[in-house]
N, C-alpha and C positions, 0 to 999 in steps of 0.2 A: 655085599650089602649086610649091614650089620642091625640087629630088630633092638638092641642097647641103646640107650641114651648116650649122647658125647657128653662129654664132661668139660667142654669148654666154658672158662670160667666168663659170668656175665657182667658189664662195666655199667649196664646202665639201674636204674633205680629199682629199688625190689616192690613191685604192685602189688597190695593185700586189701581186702574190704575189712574195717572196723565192723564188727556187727553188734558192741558192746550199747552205741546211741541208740539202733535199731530195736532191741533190745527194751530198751530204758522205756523208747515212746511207745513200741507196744504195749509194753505193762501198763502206763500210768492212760493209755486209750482204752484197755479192758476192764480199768479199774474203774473210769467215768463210765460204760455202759453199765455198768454192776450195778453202781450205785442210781443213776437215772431210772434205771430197767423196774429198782422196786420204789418207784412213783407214778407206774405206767397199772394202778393197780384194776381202775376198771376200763383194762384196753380193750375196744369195740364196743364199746357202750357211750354213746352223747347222749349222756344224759347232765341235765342245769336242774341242780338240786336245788328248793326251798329254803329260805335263809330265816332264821332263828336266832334271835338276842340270849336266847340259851343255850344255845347248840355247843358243844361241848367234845373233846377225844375223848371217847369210852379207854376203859382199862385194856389191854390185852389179852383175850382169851388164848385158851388152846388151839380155840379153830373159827374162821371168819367165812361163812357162807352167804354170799350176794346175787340176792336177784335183784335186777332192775326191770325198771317201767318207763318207756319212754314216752316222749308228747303223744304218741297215738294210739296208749294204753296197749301196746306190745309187750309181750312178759319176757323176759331176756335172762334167760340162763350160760354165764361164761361166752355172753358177748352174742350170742344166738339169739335169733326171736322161738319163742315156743308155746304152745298152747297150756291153756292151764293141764291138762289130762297128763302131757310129757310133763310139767313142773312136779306137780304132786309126784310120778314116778322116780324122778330124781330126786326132787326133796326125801325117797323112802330109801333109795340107795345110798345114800348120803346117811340116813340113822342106820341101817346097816350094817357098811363098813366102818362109819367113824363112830359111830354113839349118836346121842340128842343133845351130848354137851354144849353142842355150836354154837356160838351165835349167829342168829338170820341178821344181816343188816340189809335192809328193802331203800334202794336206791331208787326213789319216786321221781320224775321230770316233775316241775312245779304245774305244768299242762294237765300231769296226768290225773283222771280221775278219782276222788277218795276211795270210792268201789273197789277199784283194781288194787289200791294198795289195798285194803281190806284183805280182798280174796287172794292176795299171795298171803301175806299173814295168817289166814284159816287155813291156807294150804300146807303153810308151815307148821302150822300147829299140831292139823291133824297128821302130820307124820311123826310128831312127838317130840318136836323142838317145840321149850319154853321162853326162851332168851330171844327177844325180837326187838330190834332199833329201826328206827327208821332214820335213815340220815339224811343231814341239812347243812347248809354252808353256813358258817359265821357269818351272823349281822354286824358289822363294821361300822360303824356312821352314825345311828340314824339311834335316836334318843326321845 
């Protein structure tokens, strides 16, 4: 008994997998999550922003920090509900490690109360961010 390969030669077709297609579609599938993925910018937040005949894209900053407020006046930090005492604390870790450069953008539900956006606003403040937006969806239509 011999542990050698025979070397008899073989008549029927030679079977290979292409994996050059395989290839191709995975690329241009990673490439649509890529680009989808930074649209996804406040995932776990429903929040229905306030519409504005002014509402405008602000410029690009260095750095984009969002708190939201949803219809039941819940303070939402990176998708989290959280009490004002944890926002203030983040908002201090946040001048900290990055500076005050930031911008705060205050993603309000049009439900929520003006109060609440206020007091994230003052809480941003008094952590020593100056630059505070409140964002709103384009008014569309209506004249």
């Amino acid at each position: 008994m011999s542990l050698s390969r025979s070397h008899k030669p073989t008549s029927g077709p030679k079977v290979e997998i292409n994996v050059v297609p395989l290839v191709d579609v995975s690329l241009v599938l990673l490439i649509i999550f890529m680009v989808t993925a930074t649209f996804m910018k406040s995932a776990g937040m429903h929040i229905q922003l306030p519409t504005s005949s002014t509402s405008q894209a602000a410029a690009q900053e260095k750095r984009e920090i969002v708190i939201g407020i949803d219809g039941h006046d819940a303070l939402l930090w990176q998708g989290s509900v959280v009490s004002a005492d944890q926002l203030a604390q983040e908002l201090r870790k946040e001048a900290e490690n990055h500076g005050t450069g930031s911008r705060i953008v205050v993603q309000g539900d049009e439900r929520a109360s003006h109060g609440r956006v206020v007091r994230a606003m003052t809480l941003a403040q008094e952590a020593g961010f100056s630059k505070l937006v409140i964002a709103a969806r384009k008014d569309i239509g209506h004249d």
